[in-house]
DRENLUMLO-151792 format. One record per atom (N, C-alpha, C): x, y, z; residue in three letters. Coordinates in steps of 0.2 Angstrom, whole numbers, plus 5000, padded with zeros to 4 digits. Atoms other than C-alpha are relative to their C-alpha. Layout:
N
XYZALA/...
REM end
This chain:
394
500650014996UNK/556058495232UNK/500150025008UNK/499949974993UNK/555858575250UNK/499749935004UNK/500250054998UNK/555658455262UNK/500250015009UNK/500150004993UNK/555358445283UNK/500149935002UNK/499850054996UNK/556158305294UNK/499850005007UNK/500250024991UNK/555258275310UNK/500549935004UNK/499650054995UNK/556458175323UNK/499950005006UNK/499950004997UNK/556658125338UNK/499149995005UNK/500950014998UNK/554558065342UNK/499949935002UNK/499950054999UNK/553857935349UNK/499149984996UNK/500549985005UNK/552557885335UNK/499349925003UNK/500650035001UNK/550657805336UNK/499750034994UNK/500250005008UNK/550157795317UNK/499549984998UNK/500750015004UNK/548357745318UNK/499949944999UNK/500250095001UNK/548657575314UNK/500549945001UNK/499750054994UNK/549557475325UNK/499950015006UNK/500349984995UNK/549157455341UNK/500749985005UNK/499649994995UNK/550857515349UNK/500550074999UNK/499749925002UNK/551957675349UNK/500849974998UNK/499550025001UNK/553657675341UNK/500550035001UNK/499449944996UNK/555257755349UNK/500550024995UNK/499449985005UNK/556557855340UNK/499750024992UNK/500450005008UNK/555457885323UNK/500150054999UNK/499849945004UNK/555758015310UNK/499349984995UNK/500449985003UNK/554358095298UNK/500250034994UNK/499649955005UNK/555058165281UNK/499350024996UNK/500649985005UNK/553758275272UNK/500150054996UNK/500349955006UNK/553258365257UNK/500050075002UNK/500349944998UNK/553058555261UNK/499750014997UNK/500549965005UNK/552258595246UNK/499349944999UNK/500550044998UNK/551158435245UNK/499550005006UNK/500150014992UNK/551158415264UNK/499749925003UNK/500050054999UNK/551158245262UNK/500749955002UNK/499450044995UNK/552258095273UNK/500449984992UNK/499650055006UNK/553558045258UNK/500649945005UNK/499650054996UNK/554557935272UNK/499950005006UNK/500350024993UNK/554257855290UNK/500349965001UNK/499850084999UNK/555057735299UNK/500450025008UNK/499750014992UNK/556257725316UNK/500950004997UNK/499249984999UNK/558257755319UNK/500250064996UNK/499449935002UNK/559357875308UNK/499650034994UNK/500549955004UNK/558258015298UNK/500450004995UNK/499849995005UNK/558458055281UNK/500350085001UNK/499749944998UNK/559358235279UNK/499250034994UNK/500349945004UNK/558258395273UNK/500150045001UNK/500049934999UNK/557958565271UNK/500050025006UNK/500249964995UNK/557158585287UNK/500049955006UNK/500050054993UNK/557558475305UNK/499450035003UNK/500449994994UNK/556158475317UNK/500049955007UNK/499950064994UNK/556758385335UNK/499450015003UNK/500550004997UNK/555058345343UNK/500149965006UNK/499950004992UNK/555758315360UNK/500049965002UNK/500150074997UNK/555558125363UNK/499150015003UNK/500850024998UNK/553558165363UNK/499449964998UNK/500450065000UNK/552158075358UNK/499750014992UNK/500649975004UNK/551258105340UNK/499749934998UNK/500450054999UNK/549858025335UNK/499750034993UNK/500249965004UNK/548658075318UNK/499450035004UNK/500549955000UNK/547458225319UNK/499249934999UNK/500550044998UNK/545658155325UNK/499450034992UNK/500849995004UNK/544158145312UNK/499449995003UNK/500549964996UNK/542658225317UNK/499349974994UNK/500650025006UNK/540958135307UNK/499550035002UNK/500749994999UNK/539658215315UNK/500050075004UNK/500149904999UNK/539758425316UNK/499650035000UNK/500649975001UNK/538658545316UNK/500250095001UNK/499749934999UNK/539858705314UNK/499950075002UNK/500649944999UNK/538358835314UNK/499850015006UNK/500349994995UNK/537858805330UNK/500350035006UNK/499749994995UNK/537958885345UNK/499949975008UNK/500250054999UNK/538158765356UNK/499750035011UNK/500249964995UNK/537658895373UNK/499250015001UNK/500650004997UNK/535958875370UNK/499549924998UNK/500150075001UNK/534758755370UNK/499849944993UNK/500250035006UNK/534158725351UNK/500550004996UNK/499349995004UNK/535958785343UNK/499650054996UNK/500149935004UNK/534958955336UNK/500050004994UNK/499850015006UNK/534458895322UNK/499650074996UNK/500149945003UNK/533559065319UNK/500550055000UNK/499749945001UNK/535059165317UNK/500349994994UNK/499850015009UNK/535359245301UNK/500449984997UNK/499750035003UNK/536459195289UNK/500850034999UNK/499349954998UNK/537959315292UNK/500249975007UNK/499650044992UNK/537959265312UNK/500249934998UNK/499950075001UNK/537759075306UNK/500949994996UNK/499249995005UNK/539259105296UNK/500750035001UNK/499449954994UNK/540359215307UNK/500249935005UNK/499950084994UNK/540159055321UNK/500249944996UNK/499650055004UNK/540558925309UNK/500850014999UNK/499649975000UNK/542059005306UNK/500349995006UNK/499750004993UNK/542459035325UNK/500249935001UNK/499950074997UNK/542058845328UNK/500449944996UNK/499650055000UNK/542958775315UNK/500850005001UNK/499249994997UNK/544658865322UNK/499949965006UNK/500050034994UNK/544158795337UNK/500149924999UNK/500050095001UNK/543858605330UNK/500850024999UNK/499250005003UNK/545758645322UNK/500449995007UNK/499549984995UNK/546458695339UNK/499949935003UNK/500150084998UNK/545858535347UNK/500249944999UNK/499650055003UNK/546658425337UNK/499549974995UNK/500450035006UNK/545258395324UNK/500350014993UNK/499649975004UNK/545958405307UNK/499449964996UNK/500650005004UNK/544458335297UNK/499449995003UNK/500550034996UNK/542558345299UNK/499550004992UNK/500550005003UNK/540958295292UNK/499550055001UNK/500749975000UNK/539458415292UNK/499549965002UNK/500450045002UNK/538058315297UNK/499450065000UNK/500449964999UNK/536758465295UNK/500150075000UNK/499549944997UNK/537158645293UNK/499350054996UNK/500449955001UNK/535858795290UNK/500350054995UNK/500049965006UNK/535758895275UNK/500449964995UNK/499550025006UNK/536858775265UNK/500850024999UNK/499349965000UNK/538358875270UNK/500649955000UNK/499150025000UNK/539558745274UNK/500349994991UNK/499749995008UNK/539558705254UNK/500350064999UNK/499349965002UNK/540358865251UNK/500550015007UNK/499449994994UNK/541458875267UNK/500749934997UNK/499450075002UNK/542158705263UNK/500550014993UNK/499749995006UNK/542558765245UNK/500750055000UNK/499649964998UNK/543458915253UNK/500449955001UNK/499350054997UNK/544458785264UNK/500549984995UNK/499550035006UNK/545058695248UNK/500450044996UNK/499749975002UNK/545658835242UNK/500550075001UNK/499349964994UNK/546758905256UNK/499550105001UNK/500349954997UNK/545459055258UNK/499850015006UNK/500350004994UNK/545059005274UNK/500549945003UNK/499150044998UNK/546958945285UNK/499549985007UNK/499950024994UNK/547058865300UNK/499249985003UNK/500650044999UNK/545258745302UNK/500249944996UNK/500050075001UNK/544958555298UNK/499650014993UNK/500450015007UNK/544558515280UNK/499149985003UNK/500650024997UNK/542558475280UNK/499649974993UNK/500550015004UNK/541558375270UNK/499250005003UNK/500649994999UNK/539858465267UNK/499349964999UNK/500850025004UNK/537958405268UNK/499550044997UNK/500749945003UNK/537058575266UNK/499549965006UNK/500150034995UNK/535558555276UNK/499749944999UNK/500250075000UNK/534758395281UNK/499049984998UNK/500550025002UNK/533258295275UNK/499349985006UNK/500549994995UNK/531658305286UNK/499249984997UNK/500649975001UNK/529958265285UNK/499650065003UNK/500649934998UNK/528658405288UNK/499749995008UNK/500249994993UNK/528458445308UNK/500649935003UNK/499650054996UNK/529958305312UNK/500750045001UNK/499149984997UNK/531858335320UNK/500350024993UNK/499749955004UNK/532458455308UNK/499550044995UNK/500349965001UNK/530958545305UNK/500150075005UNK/500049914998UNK/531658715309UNK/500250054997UNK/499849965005UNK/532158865302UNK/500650014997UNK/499450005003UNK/533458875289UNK/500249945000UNK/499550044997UNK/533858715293UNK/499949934998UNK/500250055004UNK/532958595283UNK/499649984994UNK/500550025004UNK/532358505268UNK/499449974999UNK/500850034997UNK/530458455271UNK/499949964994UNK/500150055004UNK/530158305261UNK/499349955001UNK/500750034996UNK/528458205264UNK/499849934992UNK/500050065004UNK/528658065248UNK/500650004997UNK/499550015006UNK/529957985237UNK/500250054997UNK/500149955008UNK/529658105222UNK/500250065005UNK/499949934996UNK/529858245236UNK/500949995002UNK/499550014998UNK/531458175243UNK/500550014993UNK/499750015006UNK/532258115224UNK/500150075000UNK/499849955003UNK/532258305219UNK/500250045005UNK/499849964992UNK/532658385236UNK/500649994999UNK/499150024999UNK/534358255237UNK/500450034993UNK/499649995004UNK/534558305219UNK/500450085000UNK/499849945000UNK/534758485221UNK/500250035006UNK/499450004993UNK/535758465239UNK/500649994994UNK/499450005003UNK/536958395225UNK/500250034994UNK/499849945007UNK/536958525213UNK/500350045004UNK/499849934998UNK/537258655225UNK/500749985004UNK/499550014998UNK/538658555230UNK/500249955008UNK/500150064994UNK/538258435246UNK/500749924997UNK/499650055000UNK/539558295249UNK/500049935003UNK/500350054996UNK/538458185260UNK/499550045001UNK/500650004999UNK/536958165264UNK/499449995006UNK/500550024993UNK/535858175281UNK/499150015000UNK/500550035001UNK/534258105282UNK/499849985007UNK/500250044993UNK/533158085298UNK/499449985001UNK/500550074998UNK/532357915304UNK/499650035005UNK/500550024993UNK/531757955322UNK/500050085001UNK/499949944999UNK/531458105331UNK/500750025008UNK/499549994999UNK/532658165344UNK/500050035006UNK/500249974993UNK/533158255360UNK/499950075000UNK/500049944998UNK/533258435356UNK/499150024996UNK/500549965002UNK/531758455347UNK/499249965003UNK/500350014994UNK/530058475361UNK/499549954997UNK/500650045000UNK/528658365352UNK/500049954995UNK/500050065002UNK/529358215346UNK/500549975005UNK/499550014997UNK/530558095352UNK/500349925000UNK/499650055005UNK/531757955349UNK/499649944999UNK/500350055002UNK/530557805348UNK/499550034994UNK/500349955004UNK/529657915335UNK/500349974994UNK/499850005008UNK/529957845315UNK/499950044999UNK/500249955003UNK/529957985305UNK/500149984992UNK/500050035006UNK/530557965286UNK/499949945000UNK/500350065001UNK/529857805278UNK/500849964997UNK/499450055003UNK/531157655273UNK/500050024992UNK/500249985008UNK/530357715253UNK/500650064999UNK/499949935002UNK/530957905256UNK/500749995001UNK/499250024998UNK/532657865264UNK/500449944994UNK/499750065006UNK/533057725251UNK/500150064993UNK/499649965006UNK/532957855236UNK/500450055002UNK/499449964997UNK/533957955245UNK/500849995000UNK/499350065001UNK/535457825246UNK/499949974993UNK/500049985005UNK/535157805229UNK/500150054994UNK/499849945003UNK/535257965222UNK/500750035003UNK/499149984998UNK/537057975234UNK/500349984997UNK/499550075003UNK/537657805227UNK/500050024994UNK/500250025010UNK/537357855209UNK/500550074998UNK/499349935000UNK/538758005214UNK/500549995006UNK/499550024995UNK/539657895225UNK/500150035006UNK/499949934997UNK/539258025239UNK/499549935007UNK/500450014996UNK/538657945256UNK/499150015005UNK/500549984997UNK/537157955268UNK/500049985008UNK/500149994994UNK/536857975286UNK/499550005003UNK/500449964997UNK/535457965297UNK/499850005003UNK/500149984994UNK/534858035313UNK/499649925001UNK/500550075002UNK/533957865318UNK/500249985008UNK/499850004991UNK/534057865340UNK/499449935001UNK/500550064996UNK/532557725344UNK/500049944994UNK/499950045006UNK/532457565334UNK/499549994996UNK/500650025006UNK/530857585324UNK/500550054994UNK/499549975002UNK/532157715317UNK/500349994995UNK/499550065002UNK/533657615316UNK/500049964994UNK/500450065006UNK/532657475308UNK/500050024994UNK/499949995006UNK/532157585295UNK/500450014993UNK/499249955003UNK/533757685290UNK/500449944999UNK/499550055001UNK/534757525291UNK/499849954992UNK/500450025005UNK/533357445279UNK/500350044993UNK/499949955006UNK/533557595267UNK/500749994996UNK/499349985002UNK/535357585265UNK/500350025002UNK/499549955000UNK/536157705272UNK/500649975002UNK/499350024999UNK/537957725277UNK/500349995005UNK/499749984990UNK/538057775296UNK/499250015002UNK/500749984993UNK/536757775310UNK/500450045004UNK/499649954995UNK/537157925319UNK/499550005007UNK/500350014992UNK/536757915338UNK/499949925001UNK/500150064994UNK/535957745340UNK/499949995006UNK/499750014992UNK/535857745356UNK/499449935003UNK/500650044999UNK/534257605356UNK/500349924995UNK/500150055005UNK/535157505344UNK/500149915002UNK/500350104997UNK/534657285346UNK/500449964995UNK/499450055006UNK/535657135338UNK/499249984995UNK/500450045008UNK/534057115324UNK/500350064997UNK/499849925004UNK/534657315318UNK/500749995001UNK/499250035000UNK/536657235324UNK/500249974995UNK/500050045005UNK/536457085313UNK/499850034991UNK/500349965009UNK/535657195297UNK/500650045000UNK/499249965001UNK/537257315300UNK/500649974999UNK/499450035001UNK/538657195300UNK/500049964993UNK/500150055005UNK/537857095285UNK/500150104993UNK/499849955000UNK/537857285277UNK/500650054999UNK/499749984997UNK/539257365284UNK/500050075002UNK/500249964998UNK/538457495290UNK/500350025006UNK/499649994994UNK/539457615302UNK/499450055007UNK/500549994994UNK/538857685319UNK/500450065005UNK/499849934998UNK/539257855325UNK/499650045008UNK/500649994993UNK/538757875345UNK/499850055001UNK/499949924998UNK/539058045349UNK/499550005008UNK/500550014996UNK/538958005366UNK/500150055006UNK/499849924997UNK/539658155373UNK/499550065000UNK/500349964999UNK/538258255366UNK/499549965005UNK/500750024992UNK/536858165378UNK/500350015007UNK/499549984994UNK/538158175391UNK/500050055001UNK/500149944999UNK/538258335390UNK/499650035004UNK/500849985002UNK/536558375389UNK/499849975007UNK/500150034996UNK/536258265404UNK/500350035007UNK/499549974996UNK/537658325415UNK/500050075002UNK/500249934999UNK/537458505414UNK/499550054999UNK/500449975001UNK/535758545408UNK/499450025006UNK/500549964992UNK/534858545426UNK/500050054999UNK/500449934997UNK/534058705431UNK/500050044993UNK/499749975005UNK/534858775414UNK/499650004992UNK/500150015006UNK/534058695399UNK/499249975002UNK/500950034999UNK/531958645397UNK/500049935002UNK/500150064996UNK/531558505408UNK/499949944995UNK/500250055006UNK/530758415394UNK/500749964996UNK/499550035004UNK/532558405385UNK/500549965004UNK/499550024995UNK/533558375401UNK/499849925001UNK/500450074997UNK/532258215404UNK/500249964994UNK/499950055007UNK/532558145386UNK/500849965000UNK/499450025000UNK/534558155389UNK/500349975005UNK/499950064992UNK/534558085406UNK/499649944999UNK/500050065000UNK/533457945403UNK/500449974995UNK/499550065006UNK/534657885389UNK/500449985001UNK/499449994998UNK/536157905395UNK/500449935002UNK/499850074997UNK/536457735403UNK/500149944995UNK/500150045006UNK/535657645390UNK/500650004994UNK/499549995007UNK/536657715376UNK/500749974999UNK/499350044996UNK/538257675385UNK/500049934997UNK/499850035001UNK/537957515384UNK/499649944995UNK/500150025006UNK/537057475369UNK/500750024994UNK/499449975004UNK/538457575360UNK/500549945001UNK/499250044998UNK/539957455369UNK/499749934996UNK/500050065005UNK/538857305362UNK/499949994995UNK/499849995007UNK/538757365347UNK/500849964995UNK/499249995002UNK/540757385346UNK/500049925000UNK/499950064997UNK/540857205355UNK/499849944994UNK/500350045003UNK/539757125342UNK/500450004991UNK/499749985005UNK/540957205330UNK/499750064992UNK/500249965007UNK/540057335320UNK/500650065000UNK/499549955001UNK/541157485314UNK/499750065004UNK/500349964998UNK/541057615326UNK/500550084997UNK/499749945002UNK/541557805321UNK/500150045006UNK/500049934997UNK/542057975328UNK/499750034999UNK/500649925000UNK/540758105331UNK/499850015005UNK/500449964994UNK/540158215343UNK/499450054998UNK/500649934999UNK/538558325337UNK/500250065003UNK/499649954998UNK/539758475341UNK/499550054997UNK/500649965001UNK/538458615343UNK/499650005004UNK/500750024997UNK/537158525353UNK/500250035008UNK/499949954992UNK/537058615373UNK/500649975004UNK/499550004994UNK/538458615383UNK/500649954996UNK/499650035005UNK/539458515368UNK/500450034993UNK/499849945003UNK/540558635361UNK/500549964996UNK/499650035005UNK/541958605348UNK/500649985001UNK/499350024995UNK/543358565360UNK/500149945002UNK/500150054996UNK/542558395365UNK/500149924997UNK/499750055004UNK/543258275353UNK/500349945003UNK/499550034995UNK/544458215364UNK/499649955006UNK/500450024995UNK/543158205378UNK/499549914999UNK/500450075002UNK/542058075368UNK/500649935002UNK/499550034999UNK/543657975367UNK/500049975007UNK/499850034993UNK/543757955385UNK/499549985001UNK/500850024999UNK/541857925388UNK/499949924998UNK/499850055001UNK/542257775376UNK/500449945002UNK/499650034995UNK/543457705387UNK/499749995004UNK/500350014994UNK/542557715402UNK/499249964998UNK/500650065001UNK/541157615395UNK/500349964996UNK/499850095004UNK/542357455388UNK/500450034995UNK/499549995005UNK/543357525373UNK/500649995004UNK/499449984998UNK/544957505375UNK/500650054996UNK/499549955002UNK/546157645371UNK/500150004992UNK/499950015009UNK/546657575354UNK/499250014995UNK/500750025005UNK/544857515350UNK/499650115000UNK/500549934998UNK/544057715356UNK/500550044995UNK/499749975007UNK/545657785342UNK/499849984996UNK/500550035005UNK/545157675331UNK/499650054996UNK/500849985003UNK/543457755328UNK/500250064994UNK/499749945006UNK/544557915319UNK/500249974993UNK/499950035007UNK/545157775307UNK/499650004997UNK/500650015005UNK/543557725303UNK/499550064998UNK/500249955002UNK/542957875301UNK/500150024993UNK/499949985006UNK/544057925286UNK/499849944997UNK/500150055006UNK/543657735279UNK/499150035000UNK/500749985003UNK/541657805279UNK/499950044997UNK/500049925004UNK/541957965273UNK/500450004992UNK/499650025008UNK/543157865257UNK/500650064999UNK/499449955000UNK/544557975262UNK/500749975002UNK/499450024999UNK/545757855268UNK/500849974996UNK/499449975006UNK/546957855254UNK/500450045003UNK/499349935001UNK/547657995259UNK/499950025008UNK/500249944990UNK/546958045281UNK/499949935003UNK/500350074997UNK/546657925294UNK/500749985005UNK/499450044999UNK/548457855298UNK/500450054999UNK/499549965002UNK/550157925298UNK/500749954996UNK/499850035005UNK/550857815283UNK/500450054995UNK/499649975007UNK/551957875265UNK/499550004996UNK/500449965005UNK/550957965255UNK/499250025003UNK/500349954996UNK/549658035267UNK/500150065002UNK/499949954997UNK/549358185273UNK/500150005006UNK/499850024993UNK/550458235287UNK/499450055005UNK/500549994993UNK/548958295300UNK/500349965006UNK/499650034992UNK/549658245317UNK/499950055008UNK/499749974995UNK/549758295334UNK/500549995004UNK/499550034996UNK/550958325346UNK/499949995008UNK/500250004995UNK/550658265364UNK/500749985005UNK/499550014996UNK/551758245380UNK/499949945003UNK/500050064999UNK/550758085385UNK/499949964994UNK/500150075005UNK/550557905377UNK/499349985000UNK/500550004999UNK/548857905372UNK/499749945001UNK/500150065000UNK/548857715370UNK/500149975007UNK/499850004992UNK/549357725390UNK/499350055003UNK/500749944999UNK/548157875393UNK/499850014996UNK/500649975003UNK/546557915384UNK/500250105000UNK/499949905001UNK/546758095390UNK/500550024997UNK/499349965003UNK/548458135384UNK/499550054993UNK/500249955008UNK/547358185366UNK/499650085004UNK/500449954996UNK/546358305378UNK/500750075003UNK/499449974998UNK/548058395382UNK/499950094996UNK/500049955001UNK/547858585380UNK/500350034996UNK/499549975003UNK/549458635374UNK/500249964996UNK/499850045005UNK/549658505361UNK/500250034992UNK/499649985007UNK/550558545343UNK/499449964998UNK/500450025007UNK/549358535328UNK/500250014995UNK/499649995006UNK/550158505312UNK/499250004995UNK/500550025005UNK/549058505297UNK/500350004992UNK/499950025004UNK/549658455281UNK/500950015000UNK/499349974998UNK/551558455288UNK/500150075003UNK/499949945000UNK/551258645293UNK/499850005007UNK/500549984994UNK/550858695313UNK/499850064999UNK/500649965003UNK/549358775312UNK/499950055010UNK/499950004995UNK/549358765331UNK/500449985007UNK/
REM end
C-alpha cells in the first residue's frame, strides 16, 4: 500500500476548538483518505512530507455557488451560450480549488451543465477543482427571481413543480433550489416579495426526500422565509430579514441558514457609479440589517453554513475566505465563523467522509502560515498549500 506521512504541522481539525502541535497525518495515496492522525512520533511510510511547523486546517465547504456566472457584470450573464457558460465554470471552479474550497454546492446553474461537469469531476476528467454537488437549474415561478434565460424552471402550481423536480432528478440533480422571495439582482421584484407558495415548495421537498436529496431556498424577507421554512426545506439561503417566529420554526426543524454575506457586501461596497442604482439600493439598504439578523440567528443557536453566492457582482470565486472574516466582525467567533464549513458537509449528508480532518476522511486540507483560530485571515493567505484527496493540487 503506498502511503504519504505529513509531519511536523500544527493541526486545526474542524472539530476542536484548539490547534495541536507536533501532528502527523498518514494517508492513503490511492484512496486519499486520513488512515491515522494524532501528535508526537509519525508512523513510517513511503513518502515523508515535513510541513514546516505550519498550520493546516480542512479545505473550506462552499454551499451556495453559482460556477456559470460571471461575476464582472451585473446579472452574472445569464444569456451567454452554453459553450461560454461552460468554458467559465471551468475557469471558476479552478479558482474555488485554488482558494482553499475543496467542496461546493451549486445552488442554480444554467443550462443544467453542472450535472455533467460534476460527473466529469468524479471521474477524474476534470483535475485540480472542488468536488460539486449539482442542482441543475433552480425552480421559479413565472416572472420571479430566476426567471431568466437558460436559467430556470417556471413552475406556477404543485402539479407543475412535482414533474419539473422530477425531471431535474432524472437528469441527474443532487439538490434542489427553490425560490420564496424575490431578490437583489433581479429589477422588478424584491426581497419582501413571496414568490413560490408553501403548496409548490412543499412538493418539492417531497419529491427530494423520497430520493434523500435536499432542498434549498432563496427566501431574503420573511413572508419568504416563513414560507420555505413552513414547506420544509433544508437551508434558507440569504436570510438576511429572518425573526425569532421563522428562528423558533428552524431550530424546532433544523433547518440550516446560509448568509452569503459577502455577496450583499459586495454589491453594496463596490457597486456605486458601476452597477444600476436600482440594485445598488437594494444591497445597501440590507446590509446592516442582515449583519445582524444573521449574528442572532447563530446566537439563538440555528445551524449556520458556508456560502457565498460566488458569481453575483463583484463576488468572485476567491471570496470564501472573505465571508469568514465578515463573520467575525459581526460576533462569530473564529471557531464558531469555521464551524459553518462543518456544517455545511453535515447539510450536504457528506460528513462521513469531508468536513473534519479525522481517520477515514478525505485528506482535503490547507496549508497556512497563520493560526486561523488566532487570525480569521490566515485562510485568506495567498500562497497557501491545497491538498485534495492527500494530493497538492495547489
Amino acid at each position: 500500500m503506498n502511503q504519504t506521512v505529513y509531519t511536523n504541522f500544527n493541526l486545526y481539525d474542524g472539530e476542536k476548538n484548539d490547534v495541536q502541535a507536533d501532528s502527523y497525518m498518514l494517508v492513503d495515496d490511492v484512496t486519499g483518505k486520513i488512515t491515522k492522525i494524532g501528535t508526537g512520533k509519525a508512523p513510517t511510510a513511503d513518502r515523508t512530507i515535513d510541513l514546516a511547523n505550519k498550520y493546516v486546517m480542512p479545505g473550506m465547504i462552499n454551499v451556495h455557488t453559482h460556477v456559470d456566472n460571471d461575476s464582472t457584470t451585473f446579472d452574472g450573464d445569464p444569456e451567454a451560450n452554453v459553450v461560454v457558460a461552460t468554458v467559465r465554470a471551468v475557469q471558476n471552479l479552478h479558482e474555488f480549488l485554488r482558494s482553499g474550497v475543496t467542496y461546493i454546492r451549486q445552488c442554480g446553474c444554467s443550462y443544467d451543465l453542472d450535472i455533467p461537469l460534476s460527473q466529469m469531476i468524479a471521474t477524474g476528467k476534470i483535475t485540480k477543482v472542488p468536488e460539486m454537488m449539482p442542482s441543475g437549474m433552480v425552480y421559479s415561478m413565472t416572472g420571479g427571481h430566476g426567471d431568466a434565460p437558460n436559467s430556470g424552471n417556471l413552475v406556477d402550481s404543485p402539479d407543475e413543480m412535482r414533474k419539473a423536480v422530477r425531471q431535474g432528478m432524472k437528469k441527474g440533480a443532487k439538490a434542489i433550489k427553490v425560490m420564496a422571495t424575490g431578490g437583489v439582482m433581479t429589477k422588478n421584484d424584491f426581497m419582501d416579495d413571496p414568490q413560490l407558495s408553501i403548496a409548490e415548495m412543499n412538493v418539492a421537498v417531497e419529491e427530494a426526500h423520497h430520493k434523500n436529496l435536499i432542498v434549498a431556498a432563496h427566501a431574503e424577507g420573511n413572508a419568504g422565509i416563513y414560507n420555505a421554512v413552513k414547506a420544509g426545506v433544508d437551508s434558507i439561503e440569504h436570510g438576511f430579514y429572518v425573526d425569532d417566529e421563522e428562528i423558533d420554526m428552524m431550530l424546532e426543524q433544523g433547518t440550516y441558514l446560509t448568509p452569503t454575506v459577502v455577496a450583499d457586501w459586495s454589491l453594496a461596497k463596490y457597486g456605486k457609479g458601476v452597477l444600476p442604482d436600482w440594485e445598488v439600493k437594494k444591497a445597501a439598504d440590507a446590509v446592516d440589517d442582515l449583519r445582524k439578523n444573521i449574528t442572532h440567528a447563530k446566537e439563538r443557536g440555528v445551524k449556520i453554513t458556508l456560502g457565498t453566492d460566488a458569481g453575483t457582482p463583484f463576488n468572485d470565486f476567491t471570496k470564501t475566505a472573505v465571508e469568514l472574516q465578515l463573520l467575525v466582525e459581526q460576533g462569530f467567533t473564529n471557531y464558531e465563523a469555521l464551524r459553518t464549513s462543518v456544517n455545511s458537509a453535515k447539510l450536504m449528508k457528506i460528513d462521513d467522509e469531508y468536513g473534519t480532518l479525522e481517520e477515514g476522511k478525505y485528506a482535503d486540507f490547507l496549508v497556512l502560515d497563520g493560526n486561523p483560530l488566532v487570525d480569521i485571515k490566515a485562510v485568506n493567505e495567498q500562497d497557501k498549500a491545497v491538498y485534495k484527496k492527500g494530493q497538492r493540487a495547489y
